[in-house]
FIKOLTOR-279296 format. One line per 3 residues: number of its first residue (from 1); their letters; for each residue x, y, z of C-alpha. Coordinates in steps of 0.1 Angstrom, whole numbers. Example, Ala and Ser with C-alpha at 12.3 -4.5 7.8 and 13.67 -1.06 7.14 Angstrom:
2
1> as> 123/-45/78 ~ 137/-11/71
***
This chain:
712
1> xxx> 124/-474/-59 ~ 116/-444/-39 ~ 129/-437/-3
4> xxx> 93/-448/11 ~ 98/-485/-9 ~ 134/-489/6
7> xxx> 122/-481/41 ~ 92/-507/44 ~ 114/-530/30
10> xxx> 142/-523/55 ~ 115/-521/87 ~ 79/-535/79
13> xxx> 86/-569/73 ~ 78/-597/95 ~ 61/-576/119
16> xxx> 29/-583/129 ~ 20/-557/160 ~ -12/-542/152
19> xxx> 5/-503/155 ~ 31/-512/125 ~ 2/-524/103
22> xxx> -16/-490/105 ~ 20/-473/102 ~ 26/-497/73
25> xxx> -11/-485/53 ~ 2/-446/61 ~ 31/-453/44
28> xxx> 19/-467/18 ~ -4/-439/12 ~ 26/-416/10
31> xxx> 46/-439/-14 ~ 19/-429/-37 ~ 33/-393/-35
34> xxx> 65/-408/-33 ~ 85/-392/1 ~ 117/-367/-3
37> xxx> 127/-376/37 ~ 125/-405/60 ~ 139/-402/95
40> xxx> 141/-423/121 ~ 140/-408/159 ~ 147/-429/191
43> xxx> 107/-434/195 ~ 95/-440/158 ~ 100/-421/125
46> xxx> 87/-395/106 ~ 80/-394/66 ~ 79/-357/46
49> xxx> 66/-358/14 ~ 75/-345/-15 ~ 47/-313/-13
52> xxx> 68/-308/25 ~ 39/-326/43 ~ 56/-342/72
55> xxx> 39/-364/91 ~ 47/-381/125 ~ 45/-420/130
58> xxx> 51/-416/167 ~ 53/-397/201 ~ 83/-375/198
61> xxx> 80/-373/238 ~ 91/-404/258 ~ 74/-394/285
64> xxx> 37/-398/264 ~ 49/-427/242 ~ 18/-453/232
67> xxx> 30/-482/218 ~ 7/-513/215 ~ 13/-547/202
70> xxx> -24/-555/192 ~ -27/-594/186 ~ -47/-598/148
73> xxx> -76/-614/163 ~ -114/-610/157 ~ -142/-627/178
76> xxx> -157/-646/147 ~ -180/-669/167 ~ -219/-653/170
79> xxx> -228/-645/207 ~ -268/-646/194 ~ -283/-677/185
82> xxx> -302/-684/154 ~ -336/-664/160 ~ -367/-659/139
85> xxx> -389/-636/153 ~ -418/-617/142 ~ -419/-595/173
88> xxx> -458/-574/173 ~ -440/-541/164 ~ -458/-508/178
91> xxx> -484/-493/154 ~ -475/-469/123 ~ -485/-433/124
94> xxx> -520/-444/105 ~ -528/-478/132 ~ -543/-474/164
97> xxx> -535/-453/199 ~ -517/-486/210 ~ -505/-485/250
100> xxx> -499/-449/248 ~ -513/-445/287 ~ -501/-411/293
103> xxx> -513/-385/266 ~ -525/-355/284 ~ -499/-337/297
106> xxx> -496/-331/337 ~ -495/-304/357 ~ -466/-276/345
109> xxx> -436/-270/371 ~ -437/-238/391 ~ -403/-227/378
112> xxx> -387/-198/369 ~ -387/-180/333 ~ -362/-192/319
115> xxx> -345/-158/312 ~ -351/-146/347 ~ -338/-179/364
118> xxx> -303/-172/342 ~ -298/-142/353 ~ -302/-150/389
121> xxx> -273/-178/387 ~ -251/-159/362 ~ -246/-128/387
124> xxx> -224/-161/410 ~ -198/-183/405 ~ -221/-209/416
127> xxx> -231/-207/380 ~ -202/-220/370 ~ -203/-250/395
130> xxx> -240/-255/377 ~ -225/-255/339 ~ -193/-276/349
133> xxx> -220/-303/365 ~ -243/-304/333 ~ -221/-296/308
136> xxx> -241/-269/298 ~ -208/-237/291 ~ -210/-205/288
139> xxx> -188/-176/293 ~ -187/-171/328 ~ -175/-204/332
142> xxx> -150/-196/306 ~ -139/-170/324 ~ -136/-191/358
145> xxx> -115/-215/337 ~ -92/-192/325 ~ -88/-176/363
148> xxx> -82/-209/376 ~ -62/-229/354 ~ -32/-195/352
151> xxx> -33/-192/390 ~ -26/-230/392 ~ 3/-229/364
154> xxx> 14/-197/387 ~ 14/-216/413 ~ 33/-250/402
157> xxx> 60/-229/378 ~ 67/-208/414 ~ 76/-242/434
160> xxx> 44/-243/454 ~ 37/-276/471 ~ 7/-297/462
163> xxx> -3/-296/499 ~ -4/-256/498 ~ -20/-258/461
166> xxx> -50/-279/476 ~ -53/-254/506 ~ -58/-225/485
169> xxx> -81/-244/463 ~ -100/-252/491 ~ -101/-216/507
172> xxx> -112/-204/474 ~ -138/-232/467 ~ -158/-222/507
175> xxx> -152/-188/509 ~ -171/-177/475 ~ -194/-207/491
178> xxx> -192/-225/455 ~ -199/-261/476 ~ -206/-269/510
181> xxx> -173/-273/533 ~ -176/-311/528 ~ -180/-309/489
184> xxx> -153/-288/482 ~ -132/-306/507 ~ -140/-336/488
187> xxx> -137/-324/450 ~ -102/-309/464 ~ -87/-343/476
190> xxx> -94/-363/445 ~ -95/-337/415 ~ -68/-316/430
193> xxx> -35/-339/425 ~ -46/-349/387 ~ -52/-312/377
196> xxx> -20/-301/394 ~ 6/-327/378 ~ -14/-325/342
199> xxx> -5/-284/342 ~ 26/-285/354 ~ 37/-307/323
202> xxx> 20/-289/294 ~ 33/-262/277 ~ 0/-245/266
205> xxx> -16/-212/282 ~ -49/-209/301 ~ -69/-199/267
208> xxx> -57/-231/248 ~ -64/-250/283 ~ -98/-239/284
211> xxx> -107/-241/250 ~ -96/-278/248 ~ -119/-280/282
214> xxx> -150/-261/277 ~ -148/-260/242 ~ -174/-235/222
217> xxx> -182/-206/249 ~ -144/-209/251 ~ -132/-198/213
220> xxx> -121/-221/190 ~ -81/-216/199 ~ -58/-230/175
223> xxx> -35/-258/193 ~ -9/-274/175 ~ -5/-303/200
226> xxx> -37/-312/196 ~ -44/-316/160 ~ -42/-348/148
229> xxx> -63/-372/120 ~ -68/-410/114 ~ -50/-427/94
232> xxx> -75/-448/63 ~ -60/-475/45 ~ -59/-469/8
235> xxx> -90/-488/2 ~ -115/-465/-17 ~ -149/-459/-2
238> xxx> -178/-488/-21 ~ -206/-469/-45 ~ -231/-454/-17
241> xxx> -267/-471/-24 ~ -298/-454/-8 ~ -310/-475/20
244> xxx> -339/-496/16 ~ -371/-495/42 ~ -367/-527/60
247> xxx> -397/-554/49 ~ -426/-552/62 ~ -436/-581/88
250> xxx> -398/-596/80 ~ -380/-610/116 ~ -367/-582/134
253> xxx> -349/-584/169 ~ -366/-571/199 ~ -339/-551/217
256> xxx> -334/-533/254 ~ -314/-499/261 ~ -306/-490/296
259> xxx> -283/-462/308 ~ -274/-442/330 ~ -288/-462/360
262> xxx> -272/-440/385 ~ -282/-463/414 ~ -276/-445/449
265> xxx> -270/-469/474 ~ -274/-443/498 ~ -308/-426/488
268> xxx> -331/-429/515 ~ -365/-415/517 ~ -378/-386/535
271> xxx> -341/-376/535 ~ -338/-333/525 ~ -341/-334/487
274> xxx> -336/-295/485 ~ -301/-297/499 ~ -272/-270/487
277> xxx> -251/-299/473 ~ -241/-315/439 ~ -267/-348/447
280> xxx> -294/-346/481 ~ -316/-373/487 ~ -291/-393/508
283> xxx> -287/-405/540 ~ -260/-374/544 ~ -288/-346/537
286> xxx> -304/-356/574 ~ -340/-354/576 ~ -361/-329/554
289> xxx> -379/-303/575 ~ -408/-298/556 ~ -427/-322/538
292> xxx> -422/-303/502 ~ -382/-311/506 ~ -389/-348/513
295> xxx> -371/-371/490 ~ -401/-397/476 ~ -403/-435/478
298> xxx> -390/-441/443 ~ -371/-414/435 ~ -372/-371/430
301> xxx> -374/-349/404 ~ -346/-322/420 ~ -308/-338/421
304> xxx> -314/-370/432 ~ -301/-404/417 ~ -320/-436/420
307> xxx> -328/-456/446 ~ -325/-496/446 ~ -362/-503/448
310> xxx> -369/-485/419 ~ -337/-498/398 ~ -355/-536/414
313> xxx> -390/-524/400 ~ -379/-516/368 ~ -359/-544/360
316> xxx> -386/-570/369 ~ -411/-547/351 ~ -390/-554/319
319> xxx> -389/-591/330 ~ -423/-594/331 ~ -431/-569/299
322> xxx> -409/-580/279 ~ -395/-617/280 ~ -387/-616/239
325> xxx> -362/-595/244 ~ -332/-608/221 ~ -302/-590/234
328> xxx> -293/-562/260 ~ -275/-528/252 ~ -259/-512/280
331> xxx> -247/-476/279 ~ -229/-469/311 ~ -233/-446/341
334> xxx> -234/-472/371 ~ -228/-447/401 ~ -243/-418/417
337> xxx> -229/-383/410 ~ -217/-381/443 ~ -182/-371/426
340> xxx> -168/-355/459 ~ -172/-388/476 ~ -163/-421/457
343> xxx> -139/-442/458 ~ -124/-468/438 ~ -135/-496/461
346> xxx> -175/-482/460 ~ -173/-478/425 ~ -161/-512/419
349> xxx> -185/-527/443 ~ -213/-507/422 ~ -204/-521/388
352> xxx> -203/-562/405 ~ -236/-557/419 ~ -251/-544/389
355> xxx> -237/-571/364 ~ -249/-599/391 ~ -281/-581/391
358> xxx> -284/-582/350 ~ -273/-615/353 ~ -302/-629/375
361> xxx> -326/-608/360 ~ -319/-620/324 ~ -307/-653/319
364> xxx> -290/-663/285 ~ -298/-632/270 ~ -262/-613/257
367> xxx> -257/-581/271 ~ -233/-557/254 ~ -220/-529/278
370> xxx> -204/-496/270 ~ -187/-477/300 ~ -198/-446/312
373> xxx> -172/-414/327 ~ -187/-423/360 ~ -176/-454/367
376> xxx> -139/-440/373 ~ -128/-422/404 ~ -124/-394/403
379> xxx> -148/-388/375 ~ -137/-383/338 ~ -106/-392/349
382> xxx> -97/-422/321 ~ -54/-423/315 ~ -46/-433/285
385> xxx> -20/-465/285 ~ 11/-440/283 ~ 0/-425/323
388> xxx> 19/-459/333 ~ 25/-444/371 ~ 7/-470/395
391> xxx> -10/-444/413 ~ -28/-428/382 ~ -36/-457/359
394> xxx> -67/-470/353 ~ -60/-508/350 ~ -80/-511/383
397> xxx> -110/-502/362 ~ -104/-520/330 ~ -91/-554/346
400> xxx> -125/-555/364 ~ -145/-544/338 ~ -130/-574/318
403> xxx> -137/-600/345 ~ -171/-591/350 ~ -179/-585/313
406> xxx> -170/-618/308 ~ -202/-628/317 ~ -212/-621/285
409> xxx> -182/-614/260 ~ -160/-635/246 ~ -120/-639/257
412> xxx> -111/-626/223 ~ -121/-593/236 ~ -97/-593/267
415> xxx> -73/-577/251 ~ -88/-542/241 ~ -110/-543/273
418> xxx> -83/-546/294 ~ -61/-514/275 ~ -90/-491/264
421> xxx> -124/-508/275 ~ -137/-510/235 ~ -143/-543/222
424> xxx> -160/-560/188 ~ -178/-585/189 ~ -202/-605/159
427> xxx> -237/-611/174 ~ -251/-625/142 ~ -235/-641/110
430> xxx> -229/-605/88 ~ -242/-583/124 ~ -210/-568/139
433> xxx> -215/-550/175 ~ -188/-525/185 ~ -183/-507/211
436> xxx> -161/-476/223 ~ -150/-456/252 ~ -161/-429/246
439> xxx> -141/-410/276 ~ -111/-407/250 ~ -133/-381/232
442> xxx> -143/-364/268 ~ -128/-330/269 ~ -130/-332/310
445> xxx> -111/-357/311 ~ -79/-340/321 ~ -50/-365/309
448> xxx> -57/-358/273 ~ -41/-325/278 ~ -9/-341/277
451> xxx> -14/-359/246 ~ -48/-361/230 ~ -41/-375/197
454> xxx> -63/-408/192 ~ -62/-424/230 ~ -51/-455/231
457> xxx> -54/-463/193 ~ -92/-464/198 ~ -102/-449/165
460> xxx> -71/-466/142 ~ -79/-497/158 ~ -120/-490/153
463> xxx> -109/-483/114 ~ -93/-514/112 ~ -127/-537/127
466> xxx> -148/-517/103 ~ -122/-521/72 ~ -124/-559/81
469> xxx> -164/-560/84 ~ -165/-540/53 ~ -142/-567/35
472> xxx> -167/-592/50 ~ -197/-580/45 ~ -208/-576/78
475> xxx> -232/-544/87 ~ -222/-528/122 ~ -240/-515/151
478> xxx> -217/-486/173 ~ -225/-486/212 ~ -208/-457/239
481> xxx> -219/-436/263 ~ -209/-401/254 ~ -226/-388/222
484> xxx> -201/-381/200 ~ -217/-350/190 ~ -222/-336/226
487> xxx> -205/-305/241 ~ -189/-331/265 ~ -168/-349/233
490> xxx> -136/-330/219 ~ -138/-312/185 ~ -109/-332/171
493> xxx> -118/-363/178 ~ -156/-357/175 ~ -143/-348/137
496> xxx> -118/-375/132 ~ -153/-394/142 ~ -175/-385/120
499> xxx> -153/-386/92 ~ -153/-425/98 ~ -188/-425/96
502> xxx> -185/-408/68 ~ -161/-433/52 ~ -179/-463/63
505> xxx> -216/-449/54 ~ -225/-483/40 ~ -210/-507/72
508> xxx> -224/-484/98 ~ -260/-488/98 ~ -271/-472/134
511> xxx> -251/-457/167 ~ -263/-457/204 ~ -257/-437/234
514> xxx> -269/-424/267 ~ -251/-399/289 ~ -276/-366/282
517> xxx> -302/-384/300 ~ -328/-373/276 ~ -347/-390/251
520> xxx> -331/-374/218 ~ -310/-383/186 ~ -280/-371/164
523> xxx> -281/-369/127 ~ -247/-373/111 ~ -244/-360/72
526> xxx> -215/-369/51 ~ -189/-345/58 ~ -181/-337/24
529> xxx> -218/-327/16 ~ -240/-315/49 ~ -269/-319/31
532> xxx> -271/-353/25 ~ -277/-373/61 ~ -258/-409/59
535> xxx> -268/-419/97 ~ -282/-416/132 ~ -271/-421/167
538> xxx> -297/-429/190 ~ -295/-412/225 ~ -315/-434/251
541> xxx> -332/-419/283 ~ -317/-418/315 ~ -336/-447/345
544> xxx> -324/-419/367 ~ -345/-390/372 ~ -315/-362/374
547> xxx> -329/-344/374 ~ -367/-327/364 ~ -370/-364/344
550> xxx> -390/-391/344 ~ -375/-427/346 ~ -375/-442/311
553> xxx> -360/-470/289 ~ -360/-475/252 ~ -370/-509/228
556> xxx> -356/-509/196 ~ -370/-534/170 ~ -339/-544/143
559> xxx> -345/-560/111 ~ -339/-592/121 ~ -324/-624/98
562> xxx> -336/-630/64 ~ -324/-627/30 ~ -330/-589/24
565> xxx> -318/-579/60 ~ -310/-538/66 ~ -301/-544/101
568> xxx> -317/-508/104 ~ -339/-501/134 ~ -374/-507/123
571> xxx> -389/-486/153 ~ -383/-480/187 ~ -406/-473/214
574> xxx> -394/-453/251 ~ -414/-467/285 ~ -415/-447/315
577> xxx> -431/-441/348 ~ -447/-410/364 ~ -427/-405/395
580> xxx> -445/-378/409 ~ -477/-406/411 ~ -453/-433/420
583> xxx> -448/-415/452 ~ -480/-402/458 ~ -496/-437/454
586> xxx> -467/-459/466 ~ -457/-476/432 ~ -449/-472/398
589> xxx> -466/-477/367 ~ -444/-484/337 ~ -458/-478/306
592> xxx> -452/-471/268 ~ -447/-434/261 ~ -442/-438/227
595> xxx> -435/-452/193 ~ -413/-431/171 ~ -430/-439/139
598> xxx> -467/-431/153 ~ -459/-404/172 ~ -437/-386/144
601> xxx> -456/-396/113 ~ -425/-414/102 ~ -426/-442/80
604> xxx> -396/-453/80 ~ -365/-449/108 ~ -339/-437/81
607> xxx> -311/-411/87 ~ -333/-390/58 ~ -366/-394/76
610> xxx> -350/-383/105 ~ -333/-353/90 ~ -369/-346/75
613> xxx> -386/-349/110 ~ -359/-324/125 ~ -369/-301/95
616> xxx> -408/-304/104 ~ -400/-296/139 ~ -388/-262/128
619> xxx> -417/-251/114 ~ -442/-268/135 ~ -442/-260/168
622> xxx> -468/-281/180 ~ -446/-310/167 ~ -420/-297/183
625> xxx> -438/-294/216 ~ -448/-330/213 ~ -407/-338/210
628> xxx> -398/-320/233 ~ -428/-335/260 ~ -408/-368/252
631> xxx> -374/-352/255 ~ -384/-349/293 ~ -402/-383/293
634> xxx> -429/-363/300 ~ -420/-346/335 ~ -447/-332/350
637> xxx> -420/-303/363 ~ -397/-299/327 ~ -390/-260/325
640> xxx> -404/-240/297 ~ -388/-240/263 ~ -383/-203/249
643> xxx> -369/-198/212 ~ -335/-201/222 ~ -340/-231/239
646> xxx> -357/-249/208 ~ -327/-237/188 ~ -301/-255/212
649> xxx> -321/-286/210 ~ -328/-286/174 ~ -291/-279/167
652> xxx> -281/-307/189 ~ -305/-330/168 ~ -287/-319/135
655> xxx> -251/-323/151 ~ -231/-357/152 ~ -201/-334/152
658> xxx> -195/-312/184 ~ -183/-275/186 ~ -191/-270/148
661> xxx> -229/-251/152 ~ -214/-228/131 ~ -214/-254/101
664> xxx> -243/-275/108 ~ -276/-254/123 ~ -269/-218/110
667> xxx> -299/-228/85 ~ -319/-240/111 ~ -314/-212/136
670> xxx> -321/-184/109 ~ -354/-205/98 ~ -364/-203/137
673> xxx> -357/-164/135 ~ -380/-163/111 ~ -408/-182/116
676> xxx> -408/-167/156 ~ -434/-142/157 ~ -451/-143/185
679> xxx> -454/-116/219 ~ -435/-145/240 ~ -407/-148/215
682> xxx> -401/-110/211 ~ -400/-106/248 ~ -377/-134/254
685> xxx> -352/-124/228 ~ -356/-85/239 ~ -352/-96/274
688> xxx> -322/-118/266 ~ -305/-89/249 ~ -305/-66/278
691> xxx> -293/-94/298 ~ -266/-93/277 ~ -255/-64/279
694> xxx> -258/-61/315 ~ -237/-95/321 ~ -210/-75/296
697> xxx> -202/-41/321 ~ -184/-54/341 ~ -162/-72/317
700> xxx> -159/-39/298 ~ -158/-19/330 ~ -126/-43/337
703> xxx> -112/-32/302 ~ -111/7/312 ~ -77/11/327
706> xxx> -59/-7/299 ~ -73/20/279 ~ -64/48/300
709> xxx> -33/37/303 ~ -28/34/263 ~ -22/-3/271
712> x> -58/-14/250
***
C-alpha cells in the first residue's frame, strides 16, 4: 500500500463535508502516481508525488483559510411544469421579412474619428478614469496603476494613517481634475479603506498588482500566488458526438433575457445630460442649460442609466408581447453606476423593488437570477468567505439575495446562495440550470489579491453539479453576468473555466451573460484543439442605454421536451426601441430587431455555425456591418468602426478565454490585415502609427537619464 492508500485510510473516512470529497478525488488521482511525501500542516496537508509535484490541499495562511462544509444535496424537484409548446419561431434566412420594423439605418452620430477622439483623451489622466469605467485598458492606464498602487504600498509600509492615505488620494484625484470634487470625494470614502488594507497584506509589487488588475495592456507577469487549477475527478471525459440540429417544428421553450437594468431612481428629465461626471441625467446634474444637454423622457444616449418609466414600459411591453414565455433568465446589474454614491441600504432597496416588480409583472413564471458586480457597495467589491471581519463581508448581500430569490428558488439552494450566490437548480426532468458568480473571476475585485485561487469553491463545487448531471444524464444551461471571456474576468480562472467546458463539452449545451451591454457572443473551442468550437455563451443586450445604445432584450427559443431533445437554442431574436424617437414622440416603440438565423444566414445555432459566421464576418464587411448595427442595437449615434476596431470585436467573438488574443485571434487579425485595402484603412492604420509613436516620447524621453547615468 503506498503512503497515499495509508493516508485516506487514516483521514477520509466517514467524512462527508463537501471540501474533503474533492480533496479525497485529488488524492486519489495522485495514488495513481503513487506519492513519495504526505504532510500534514496545522490548516490541511500537502501530497508530493513521486515526479516532485507537490501539490497543496489547503491555505497555508490562517489568515485566508476557506473551509466549507458543503451539505451533499441537489434540488431534484423540476421548478418548470410539464410544457408542450410549439412556439411560431422567427423565420429562417430563406422565409419572409417577419417584424423586422427597423431596417434602414438612422441618422450617423456626429462623433469624433475614432483615431483623433483617442488621442485627445490619451494626452490626460482622465483617460484613465474612462478605461477603468468601461473596462476598456490600455497603457496609460497601466501606467496610472503602477504609480498608484507603489505610492500606496509606500505609504502603508511607512506607517501612514488611513485618514492621511485618503487625503492624499483625494488631493490627487481634484487637483489633476480626474472627477468632480464630489466624485472623487465619494470614490475616496468607499474604495479607499478596501484598497488600503488589501495592499498592505500582500506581498507582490505594483507590476504583479497591476497585471492581476488590468490584465493584457499590463504584461502577462508571472505570479506564483496566483496560479492555481481545478481539481477533476478521475472520471474520463464520454466519446464527443457532433451535435444534432434540433427538429424541425419539435416543442421548444420560449425564453426571456434581461440584464443590466441599471434603473436610476434618480434620473429625471430635462436634468444636464452632458455633465463632467461618471453618470448625469439625475436630479444632482441640476437643470440642463440648453436644450441639446437635456436628459429625454425615456432615457439618453450619453452616460445615463434608466429611468423607472421606461424599465415600467418595457416590462408591460413584454407582458403584453409575449405572454408564452416559459421561464425568465436574469443576468444582474440592478443599480445605477453611480459607484461614488451608493450605499448598502439603496442597493438593497434596489434589488427588493425589482424582484417585487418581476414578481407582479410575471406571475408563476420561474425566474432564474445571476448577480451582477453592481449590486455590492462599493462596486466589485465581493469577499470571498475567508474576509470574515464584520465590516468587510458580504453576507449583507448574499443573505438578502437568498430571501428574495426565494421567490423563485428552491431552499435547497440556501446554502450556496447564502456563501457564494451560485446555485443549481433542475428546471426540467434531464434540464439542469446553473448559475455562477461571476465576480470571483472579476479582476477588480480587489479581495482576490489576497488569495485568488478558486473563490469560495465556486468552480470545484460547479465540477462536482456537472459530474453529477453528467452521471445523470441531465444537459445543462450556465447563467452569470460577467462573460467569462471578457477583459473584466481573470486569466486563471477564465482558464481553469474554459477547461471545464472543455471537459464537460457533451453536458454543457449553451452559456448566458450580460455585463458588456452589447448584443454579442463568445465561441469557446476545446482547449486542447482551437480549431474545433465545442460551445457558445450568449451575451444579452443591456435595457440600459449606457451608453450610445439602444434599449434591448433578447428571446431565446430552446428545444423544448420530446424524445430527441438537444436542449440547444433553436434561435433567438433581440427587441429594442429607438430612444432617440421615444423622446421625440413621447413613447416607445418596441420592436423585433432581429432573428439570428435570418439575419446571419444560419441554419442552425451550433457552436460551428457560429464559429463559421465569425469567419464570414472577416471577409465580408458588409456582413460585418450588419453585426455590428445589431451590436449597438442599432443606435442612431454608435461611433464608427475602423479596422482595429473590427479586430477587437471579432477577437472578442472568437474568445471564451480572456487575456489569451495571442492564442485565439492571431488568424483572424492577420486575415483582416490582409483583406483591408481600402484609402480609410491605410489612413487609420498610418494615422494610428504616428499616434504611437507620439504617445511613446515621453515614456522614452523619461528613460534618458538612466542612460546617461549608465544606469539603463
Amino acid at each position: 500500500m503506498c503512503a497515499c492508500a495509508r493516508f485516506l485510510s487514516r483521514v477520509i473516512p466517514g467524512q462527508r463535508s463537501y471540501l474533503n470529497m474533492l480533496n479525497t478525488l485529488y488524492i486519489l488521482a495522485l495514488c495513481a502516481l503513487c506519492s513519495k511525501n504526505i504532510q500534514a500542516t496545522p490548516v490541511g496537508y500537502t501530497i508530493t508525488a513521486e515526479n516532485d509535484e507537490t501539490v497543496v490541499l489547503a491555505q497555508t495562511e490562517e489568515e485566508f483559510r476557506d473551509d466549507w462544509n458543503y451539505k451533499l444535496q441537489q434540488s431534484n424537484i423540476p421548478l418548470l411544469t410539464a410544457l408542450i409548446k410549439n412556439h411560431t419561431l422567427p423565420p429562417t434566412a430563406d422565409g419572409s421579412t417577419g417584424r423586422l420594423l427597423w431596417g434602414l439605418d438612422q441618422d450617423k452620430s456626429s462623433h469624433l474619428p475614432p483615431f483623433v477622439d483617442k488621442a485627445l483623451k490619451l494626452l490626460n489622466l482622465k483617460q484613465v478614469a474612462f478605461e477603468i469605467e468601461n473596462s476598456v485598458m490600455s497603457k496609460v492606464s497601466c501606467t496610472a496603476c503602477r504609480a498608484g498602487a507603489g505610492l500606496l504600498q509606500h505609504y502603508t509600509k511607512t506607517g501612514k494613517s488611513e485618514k492621511e492615505i485618503k487625503k492624499t488620494i483625494y488631493q490627487f484625484c481634484v487637483n489633476l481634475k480626474i472627477q468632480s470634487s464630489r466624485v472623487c470625494e465619494g470614490i475616496t470614502e468607499l474604495f479607499a479603506g478596501e484598497v488600503i488594507y488589501v495592499l498592505g497584506k500582500v506581498n507582490i509589487g505594483p507590476d504583479e498588482i497591476c497585471s492581476f488588475v488590468i490584465g493584457d495592456a499590463c504584461g502577462d507577469v508571472y505570479n506564483p500566488y496566483h496560479e492555481w487549477e481545478v481539481v477533476f475527478p478521475p472520471v474520463p471525459k464520454p466519446p464527443v458526438v457532433e451535435p444534432n440540429v434540433p427538429e424541425a417544428n419539435a416543442p421548444t421553450f420560449k425564453v426571456l433575457h434581461i440584464s443590466d437594468t441599471h434603473y436610476d431612481p434618480y434620473y429625471m428629465e430635462g436634468a444636464n445630460a452632458d455633465c463632467s461626471e461618471p453618470l448625469c441625467c439625475r436630479l444632482t446634474n441640476g437643470q440642463a442649460l440648453t436644450k441639446e444637454s437635456a436628459a429625454g423622457k425615456w432615457g439618453d444616449y450619453r452616460k445615463c442609466d434608466t429611468p423607472k418609466i421606461t424599465v415600467d414600459n418595457m416590462l408591460q411591453h413584454i407582458q403584453d408581447t409575449h405572454p408564452d414565455i416559459d421561464y425568465i433568465m436574469w443576468t444582474g446589474d440592478l443599480p445605477p453606476h453611480d459607484i461614488w454614491n451608493q450605499t448598502k441600504d439603496e442597493n438593497i432597496k434596489i434589488l427588493k423593488e425589482t424582484v417585487k416588480q418581476m414578481s407582479i409583472m410575471f406571475p408563476g413564471i420561474p425566474i432564474f437570477p445571476a448577480l451582477g458586480n453592481h449590486e455590492a457597495a462599493p462596486v466589485n467589491s465581493f469577499p470571498p468567505p475567508f474576509v470574515s471581519n464584520p465590516d468587510s463581508s458580504i453576507a449583507w448581500l448574499y443573505d438578502e439575495l437568498d430571501a428574495q430569490w426565494r421567490k423563485w428558488l428552491p431552499s435547497s439552494v440556501s446554502n450556496t446562495v447564502r456563501r457564494g450566490a451560485f446555485y443549481s437548480v433542475l428546471v426540467r426532468p434531464g434540464f439542469r440550470l446553473i448559475s455562477l458568480n461571476m465576480n470571483y473571476c472579476n479582476n477588480k475585485n480587489w479581495w482576490l489579491l489576497l488569495n485568488s485561487t478558486d473563490p469560495a469553491t465556486e468552480l470545484q463545487w460547479f465540477i462536482y453539479e456537472l459530474q453529477s448531471a453528467e452521471f445523470n444524464g441531465e444537459k445543462v444551461h450556465v447563467i452569470g453576468h460577467i462573460p467569462p471571456g471578457h477583459s473584466d474576468c481573470l486569466k486563471v480562472w477564465s482558464r481553469n473555466y474554459y477547461a471545464i467546458i472543455s471537459r464537460y463539452e457533451s453536458t454543457i449545451i449553451s452559456q448566458f451573460f450580460g455585463h458588456t451591454h452589447y448584443d454579442e457572443f463568445e465561441v469557446f473551442y476545446d482547449h486542447t484543439d482551437l480549431a474545433r468550437p465545442i460551445n457558445v455563451a450568449y451575451v444579452g443586450p443591456s435595457v440600459s442605454p449606457y451608453y450610445d445604445l439602444n434599449p434591448g432584450y433578447r428571446i431565446y427559443y430552446v428545444d423544448g421536451d420530446h424524445d430527441k431533445t438537444t436542449r440547444a437554442v433553436v434561435d433567438h431574436e433581440t427587441w429594442t426601441m429607438n430612444l432617440k424617437e421615444a423622446n421625440i414622440y413621447g413613447y416607445p416603440i418596441w420592436f423585433q430587431l432581429y432573428s439570428a438565423r435570418q439575419s446571419f444566414g444560419m441554419d442552425s445555432l451550433r457552436p460551428r455555425d457560429w464559429d463559421d459566421f465569425v469567419e464570414r464576418m472577416t471577409n465580408d464587411p458588409k456582413l460585418f456591418e450588419l453585426f455590428y448595427k445589431y451590436y449597438f442595437k442599432a443606435s442612431p449615434v454608435r461611433p464608427m468602426c475602423d479596422m482595429e476596431c473590427k479586430k477587437k470585436i471579432l477577437c472578442d467573438l472568437h474568445s471564451g478565454r480572456s487575456h489569451d488574443r495571442k492564442n485565439l485571434c492571431q488568424s483572424i487579425e492577420s486575415r483582416i490585415d490582409s483583406t483591408s485595402t481600402t484609402w480609410r484603412d491605410w489612413f487609420y492604420n498610418t494615422i494610428s502609427v504616428s499616434v504611437s509613436v507620439i504617445m511613446s516620447i515621453p515614456r522614452l524621453t523619461m528613460q534618458v537619464p538612466k542612460y546617461v547615468l549608465g544606469l539603463g
